[in-house]
C-alpha atoms as a printed R data frame, in Angstrom:
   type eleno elety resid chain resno       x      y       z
1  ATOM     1    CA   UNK     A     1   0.000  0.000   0.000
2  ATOM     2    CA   UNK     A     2   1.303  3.541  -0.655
3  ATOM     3    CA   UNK     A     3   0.472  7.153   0.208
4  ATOM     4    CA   UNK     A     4  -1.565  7.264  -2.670
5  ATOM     5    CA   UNK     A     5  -2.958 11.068  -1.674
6  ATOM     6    CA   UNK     A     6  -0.152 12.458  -0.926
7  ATOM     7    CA   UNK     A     7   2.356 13.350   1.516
8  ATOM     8    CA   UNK     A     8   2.348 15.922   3.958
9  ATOM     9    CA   UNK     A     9   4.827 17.433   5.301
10 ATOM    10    CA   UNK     A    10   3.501 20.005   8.560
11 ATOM    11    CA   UNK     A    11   3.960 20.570  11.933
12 ATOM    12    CA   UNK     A    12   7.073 22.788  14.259
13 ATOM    13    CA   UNK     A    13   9.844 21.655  12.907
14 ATOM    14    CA   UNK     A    14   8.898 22.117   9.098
15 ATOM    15    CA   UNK     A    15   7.376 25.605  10.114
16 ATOM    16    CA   UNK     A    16  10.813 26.543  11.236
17 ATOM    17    CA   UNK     A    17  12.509 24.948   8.393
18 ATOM    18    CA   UNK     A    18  10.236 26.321   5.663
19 ATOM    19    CA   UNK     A    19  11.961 29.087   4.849
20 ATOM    20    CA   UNK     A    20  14.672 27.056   4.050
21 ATOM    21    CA   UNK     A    21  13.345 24.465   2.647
22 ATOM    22    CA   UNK     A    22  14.084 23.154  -1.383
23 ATOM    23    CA   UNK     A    23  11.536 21.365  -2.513
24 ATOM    24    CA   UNK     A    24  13.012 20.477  -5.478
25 ATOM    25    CA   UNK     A    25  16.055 18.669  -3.601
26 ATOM    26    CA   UNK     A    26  13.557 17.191  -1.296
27 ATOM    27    CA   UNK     A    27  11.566 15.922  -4.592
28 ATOM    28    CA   UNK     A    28  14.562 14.272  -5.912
29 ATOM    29    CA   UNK     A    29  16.136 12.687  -2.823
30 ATOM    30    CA   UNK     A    30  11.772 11.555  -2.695
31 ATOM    31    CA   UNK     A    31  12.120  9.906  -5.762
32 ATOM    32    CA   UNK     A    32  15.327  8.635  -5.817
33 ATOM    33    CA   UNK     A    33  14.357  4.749  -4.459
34 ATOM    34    CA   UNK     A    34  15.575  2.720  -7.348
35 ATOM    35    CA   UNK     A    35  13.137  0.139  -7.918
36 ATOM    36    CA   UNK     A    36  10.350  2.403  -6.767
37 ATOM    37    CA   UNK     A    37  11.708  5.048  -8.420
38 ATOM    38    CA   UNK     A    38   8.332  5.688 -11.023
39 ATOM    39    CA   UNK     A    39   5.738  4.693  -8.207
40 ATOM    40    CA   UNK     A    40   7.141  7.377  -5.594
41 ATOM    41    CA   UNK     A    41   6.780  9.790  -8.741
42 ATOM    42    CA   UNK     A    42   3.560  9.669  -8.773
43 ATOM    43    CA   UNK     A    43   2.994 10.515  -5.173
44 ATOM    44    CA   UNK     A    44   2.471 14.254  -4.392
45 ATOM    45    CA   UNK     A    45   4.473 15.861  -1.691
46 ATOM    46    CA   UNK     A    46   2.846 19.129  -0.164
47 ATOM    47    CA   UNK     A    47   4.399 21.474   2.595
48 ATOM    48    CA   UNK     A    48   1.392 22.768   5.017
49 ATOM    49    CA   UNK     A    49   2.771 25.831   6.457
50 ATOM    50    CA   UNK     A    50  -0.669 26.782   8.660
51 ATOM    51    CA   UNK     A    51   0.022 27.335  11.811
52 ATOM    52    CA   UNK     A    52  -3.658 26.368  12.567
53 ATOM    53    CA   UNK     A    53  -3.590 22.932  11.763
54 ATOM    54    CA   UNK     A    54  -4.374 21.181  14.092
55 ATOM    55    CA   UNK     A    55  -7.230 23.103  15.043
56 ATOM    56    CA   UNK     A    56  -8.895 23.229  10.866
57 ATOM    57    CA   UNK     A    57  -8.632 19.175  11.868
58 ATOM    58    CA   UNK     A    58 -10.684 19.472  14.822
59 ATOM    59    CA   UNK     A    59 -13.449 21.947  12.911
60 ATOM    60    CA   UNK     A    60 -13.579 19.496  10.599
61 ATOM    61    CA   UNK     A    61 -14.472 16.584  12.635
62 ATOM    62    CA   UNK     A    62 -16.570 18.064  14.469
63 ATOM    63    CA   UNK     A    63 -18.561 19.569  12.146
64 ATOM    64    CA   UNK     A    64 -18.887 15.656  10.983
65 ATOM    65    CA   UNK     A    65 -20.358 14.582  14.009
């Protein structure tokens, strides 16, 4: 099974790294896995830089309820 939605990259330590972050060397070090090479390729990476995360997750599930 793979990440098939994506992968997301959030929380304190990528908020403080953000502004130094290269997405394009984090893409290719990504999809640099050999055999998997074409599969992790197709997997979108995102960077969430809200600092409200957490609490858009808890809206959101509540509101479900």
């Amino acid at each position: 099974m793979t990440a098939r939605g994506g992968v997301y990259l959030a929380g304190g330590v990528i908020a403080n790294i953000a502004p130094a972050f290269n997405a394009e060397r984090f893409r290719a070090a990504f999809c640099a896995k050999s055999l998997f090479s074409a599969q992790m390729m197709r997997i979108p990476v995102k960077l969430v830089r809200s600092e409200r995360l957490a609490l858009l997750g808890a809206a959101r599930l509540a509101a479900s309820l």
